[in-house]
N, C-alpha and C positions, 0 to 999 in steps of 0.2 A: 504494500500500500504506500503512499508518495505523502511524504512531509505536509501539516497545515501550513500554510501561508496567511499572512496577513492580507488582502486586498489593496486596502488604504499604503500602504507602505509600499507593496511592488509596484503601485501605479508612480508612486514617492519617485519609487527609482529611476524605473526606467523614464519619467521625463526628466529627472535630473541627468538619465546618461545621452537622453535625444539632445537637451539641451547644451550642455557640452561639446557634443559632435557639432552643432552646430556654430557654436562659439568661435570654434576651434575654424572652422571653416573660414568665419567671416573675419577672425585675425590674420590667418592666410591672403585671403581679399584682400581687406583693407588696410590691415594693420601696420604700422610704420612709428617705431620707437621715437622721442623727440629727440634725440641724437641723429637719426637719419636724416628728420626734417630739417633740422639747421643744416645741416654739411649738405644736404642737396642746395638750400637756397643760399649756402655759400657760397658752393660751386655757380650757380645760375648769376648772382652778383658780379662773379669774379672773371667767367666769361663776359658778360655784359660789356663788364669794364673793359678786358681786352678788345671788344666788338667796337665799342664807341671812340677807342685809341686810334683807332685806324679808320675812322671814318676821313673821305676826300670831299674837303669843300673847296666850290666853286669859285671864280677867282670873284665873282660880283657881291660874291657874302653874301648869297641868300641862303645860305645854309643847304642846299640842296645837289 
């Protein structure tokens, strides 16, 4: 014969272990440490800067 179970408790579980999986999933997705995000928008700054060094203005100075 097979073990009683509590009802209320394995329901307990198993959306505690769906919701997990899921967690898990959408830090995969989304997830980006704030150490990542600074050093990518450092990088993005730091090219900019080289980008806008080397821009060729026109000799009338309109900027273009």
């Amino acid at each position: 014969m097979s073990d009683v179970i509590n009802l209320r408790r394995e329901r307990k579980r198993r959306k505690s272990a769906e919701d997990a999986k899921e967690a898990e999933t959408n830090r995969r997705l989304h997830g980006r440490t704030k150490g990542q995000k600074m050093a990518d928008m450092l990088e993005k700054r730091r090219s900019e800067a080289l980008l806008d060094g080397k821009k060729i203005f026109s000799a009338e100075g309109d900027g273009s």
